[in-house]
C-alpha positions in Angstrom: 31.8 -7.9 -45.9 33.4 -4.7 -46.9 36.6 -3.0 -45.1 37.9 0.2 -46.5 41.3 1.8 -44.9 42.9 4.7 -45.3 41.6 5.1 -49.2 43.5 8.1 -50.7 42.2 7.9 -54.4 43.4 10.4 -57.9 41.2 11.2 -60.7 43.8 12.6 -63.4 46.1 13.8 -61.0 43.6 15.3 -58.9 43.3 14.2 -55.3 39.7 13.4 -54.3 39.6 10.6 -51.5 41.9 11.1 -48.8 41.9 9.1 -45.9 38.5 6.9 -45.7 37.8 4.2 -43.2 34.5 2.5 -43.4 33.2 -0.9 -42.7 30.1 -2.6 -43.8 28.8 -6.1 -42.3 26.0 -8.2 -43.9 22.8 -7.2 -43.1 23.6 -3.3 -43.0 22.4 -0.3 -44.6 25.2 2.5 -44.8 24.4 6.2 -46.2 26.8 8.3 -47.2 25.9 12.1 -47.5 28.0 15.3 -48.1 27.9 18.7 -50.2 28.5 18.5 -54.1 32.3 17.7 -54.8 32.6 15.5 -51.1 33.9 12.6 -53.0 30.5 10.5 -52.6 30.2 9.5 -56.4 34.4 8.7 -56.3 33.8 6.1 -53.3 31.4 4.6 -55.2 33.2 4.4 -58.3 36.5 3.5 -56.4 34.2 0.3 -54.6 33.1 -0.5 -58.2 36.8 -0.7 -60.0 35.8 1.9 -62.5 39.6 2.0 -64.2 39.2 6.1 -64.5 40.4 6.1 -60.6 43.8 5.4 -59.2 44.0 4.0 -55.9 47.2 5.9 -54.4 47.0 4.4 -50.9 45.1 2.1 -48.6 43.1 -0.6 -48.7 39.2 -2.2 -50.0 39.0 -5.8 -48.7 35.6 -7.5 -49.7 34.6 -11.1 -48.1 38.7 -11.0 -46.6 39.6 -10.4 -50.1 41.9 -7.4 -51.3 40.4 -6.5 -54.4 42.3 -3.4 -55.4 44.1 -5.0 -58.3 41.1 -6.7 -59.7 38.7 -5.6 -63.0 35.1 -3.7 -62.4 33.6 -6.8 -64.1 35.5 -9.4 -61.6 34.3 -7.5 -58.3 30.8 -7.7 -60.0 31.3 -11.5 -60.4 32.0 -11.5 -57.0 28.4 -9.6 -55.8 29.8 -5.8 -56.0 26.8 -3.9 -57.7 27.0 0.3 -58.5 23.4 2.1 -59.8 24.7 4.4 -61.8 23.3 8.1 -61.1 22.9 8.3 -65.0 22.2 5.0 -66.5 23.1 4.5 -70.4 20.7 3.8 -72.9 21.4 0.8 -75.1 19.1 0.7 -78.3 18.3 -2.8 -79.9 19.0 -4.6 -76.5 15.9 -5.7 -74.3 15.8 -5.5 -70.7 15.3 -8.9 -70.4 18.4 -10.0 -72.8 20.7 -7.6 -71.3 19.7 -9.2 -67.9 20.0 -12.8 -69.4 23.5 -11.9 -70.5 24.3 -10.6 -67.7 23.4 -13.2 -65.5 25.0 -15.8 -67.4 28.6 -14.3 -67.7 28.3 -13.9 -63.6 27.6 -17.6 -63.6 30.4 -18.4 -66.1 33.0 -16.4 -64.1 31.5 -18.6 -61.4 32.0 -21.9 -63.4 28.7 -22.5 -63.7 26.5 -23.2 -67.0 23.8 -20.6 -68.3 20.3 -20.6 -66.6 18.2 -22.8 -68.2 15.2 -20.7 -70.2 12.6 -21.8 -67.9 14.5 -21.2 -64.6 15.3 -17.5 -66.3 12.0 -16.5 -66.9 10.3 -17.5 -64.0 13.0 -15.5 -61.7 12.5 -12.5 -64.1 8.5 -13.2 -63.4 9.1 -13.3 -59.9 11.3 -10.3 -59.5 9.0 -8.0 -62.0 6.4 -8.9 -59.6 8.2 -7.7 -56.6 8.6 -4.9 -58.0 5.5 -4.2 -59.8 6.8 -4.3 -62.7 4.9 -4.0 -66.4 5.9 -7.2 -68.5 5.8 -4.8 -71.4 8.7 -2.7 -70.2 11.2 -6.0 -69.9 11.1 -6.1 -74.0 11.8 -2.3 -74.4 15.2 -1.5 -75.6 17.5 -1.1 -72.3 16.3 2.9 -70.7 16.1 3.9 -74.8 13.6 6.1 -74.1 12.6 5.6 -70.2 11.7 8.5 -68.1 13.6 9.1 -65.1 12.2 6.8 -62.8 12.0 3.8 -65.3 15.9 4.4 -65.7 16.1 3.5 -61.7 13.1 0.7 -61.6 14.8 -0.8 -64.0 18.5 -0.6 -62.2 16.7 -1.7 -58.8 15.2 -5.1 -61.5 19.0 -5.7 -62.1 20.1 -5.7 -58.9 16.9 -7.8 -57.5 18.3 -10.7 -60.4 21.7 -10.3 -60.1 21.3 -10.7 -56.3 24.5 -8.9 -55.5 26.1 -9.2 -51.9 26.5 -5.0 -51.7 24.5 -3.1 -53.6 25.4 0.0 -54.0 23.2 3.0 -54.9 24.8 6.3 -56.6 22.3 8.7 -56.1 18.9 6.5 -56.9 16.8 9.5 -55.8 18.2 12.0 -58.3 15.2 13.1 -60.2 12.8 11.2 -59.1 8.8 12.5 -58.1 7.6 11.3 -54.8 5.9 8.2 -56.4 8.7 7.0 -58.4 11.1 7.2 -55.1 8.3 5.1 -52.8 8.6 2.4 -55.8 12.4 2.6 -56.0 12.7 2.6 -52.5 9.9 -0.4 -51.7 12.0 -2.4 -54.1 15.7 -2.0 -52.5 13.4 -2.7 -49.6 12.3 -6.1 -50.1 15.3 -7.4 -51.9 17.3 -6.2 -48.2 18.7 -9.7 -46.1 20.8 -10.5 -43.7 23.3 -11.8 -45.9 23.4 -8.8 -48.3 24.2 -5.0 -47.4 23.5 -1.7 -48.8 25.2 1.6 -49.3 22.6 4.6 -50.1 24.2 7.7 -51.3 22.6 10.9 -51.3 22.3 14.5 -51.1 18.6 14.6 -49.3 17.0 12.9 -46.4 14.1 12.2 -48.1 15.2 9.2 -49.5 16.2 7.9 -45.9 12.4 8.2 -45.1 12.0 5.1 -47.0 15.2 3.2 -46.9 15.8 3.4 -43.3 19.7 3.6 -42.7 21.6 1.7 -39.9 24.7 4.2 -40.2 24.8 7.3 -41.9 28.4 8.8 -43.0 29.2 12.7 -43.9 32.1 13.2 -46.7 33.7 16.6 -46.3 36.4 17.1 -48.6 37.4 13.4 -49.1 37.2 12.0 -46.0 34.1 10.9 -43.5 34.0 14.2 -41.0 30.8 12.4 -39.1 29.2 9.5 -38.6 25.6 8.6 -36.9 22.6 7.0 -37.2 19.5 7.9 -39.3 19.0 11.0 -36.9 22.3 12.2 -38.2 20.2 13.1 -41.6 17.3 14.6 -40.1 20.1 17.1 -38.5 21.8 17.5 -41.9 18.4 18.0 -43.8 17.0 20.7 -41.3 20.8 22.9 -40.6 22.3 22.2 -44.2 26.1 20.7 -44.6 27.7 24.7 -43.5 27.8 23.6 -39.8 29.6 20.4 -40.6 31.9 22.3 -42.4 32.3 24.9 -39.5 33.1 21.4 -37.2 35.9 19.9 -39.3 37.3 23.6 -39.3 36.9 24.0 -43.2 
């Protein structure tokens, strides 16, 4: 589904990726781990098209598809989503019209005609109830106002309509209390297939707990230094990123 290699990647002139190689088939659930300033949140960006980067070498095929030269919107149109670590608030937009829209310009891009009303309302019934989800909250104003863990809930309710191929997940756990992680987490959970894959990144463990990792990858210094399987975070969580560091000779 997803074949990165050799990514070297520049944020204004200043080198941040430098050398990753990572593959992700259907069905998978990738984490990728690593101090502050490892490059995690670049990857993700990079993945996503976000314009701010500069791919300076290397390669991001998705479904056999080179998609380097193509717009963050048009890799989203193909089933590339990002959950941003800080979602924006958008006042005088409800969740469920921003969703609507949303939906419907994937579908155009697609060819296709706009979800009829009553097919669009009974997905968004089906999903908020997956997710447990108040009916109240889809006619707020889009995270105007949400506490932290709304912010997320409500980025896991995109991604459960939107039903992207890779979902990726910038952080989900930043800020979160135990309760609003086992909801998050449930979510990504159920909406997990074999056709669809997932890339979890974090700085703790304890999200692992509940989204249970196939591989896990460490980013030193803009490049994977380690890779494992979900034991590989227990190891990080109880010795700390230092002795990683002291294996890659930094």
């Amino acid at each position: 589904m997803l074949k990165i290699n050799n990514l070297h990647a520049n944020i204004e002139d200043k080198s941040i990726l430098k050398g990753i190689n990572l593959e992700v088939k259907p069905g998978e659930v990738h984490a990728i781990m690593g101090p502050n300033g490892s490059g995690k949140s670049t990857l993700s960006s990079v993945i996503a098209g976000k314009e701010e980067y500069e791919v300076t070498d290397g390669s991001i095929l998705f479904d056999g598809e080179d998609i380097d030269e193509l717009a963050a919107e048009e890799r989203a149109h193909k089933g590339i989503f990002l959950s941003f670590q800080y979602p924006v608030e958008i006042p005088g937009v409800s969740v469920t019209n921003f969703i609507k829209t949303a939906i419907n310009e994937s579908r155009k891009a697609r060819g296709l005609e706009d979800m009829p009303a009553k097919d669009m309302l009974k997905l968004i019934r089906e999903k908020s109830e997956l997710l447990e989800i108040d009916r109240k909250f889809l006619s707020r104003s889009l995270n105007e106002g949400f506490s932290g863990g709304e912010k997320k809930r409500n980025e896991i309710f995109q991604m459960a309509m939107l039903e992207p191929k890779l979902a990726i997940l910038d952080e989900t756990d930043s800020g979160l209390d135990i309760d609003a992680l086992r909801i998050v987490a449930n979510g990504v959970n159920k909406l997990k297939s074999k056709d669809n894959a997932v890339i979890v990144i974090t700085h703790y463990q304890r999200l692992l707990d509940y989204i249970v990792p196939d591989f896990v990858h460490v980013l030193h210094n803009g490049k994977i230094v380690k890779s494992g399987t979900k034991e590989l975070a227990h190891e990080l969580e109880e010795k700390g990123y230092d002795w990683i560091k002291e294996e890659v000779g930094a």
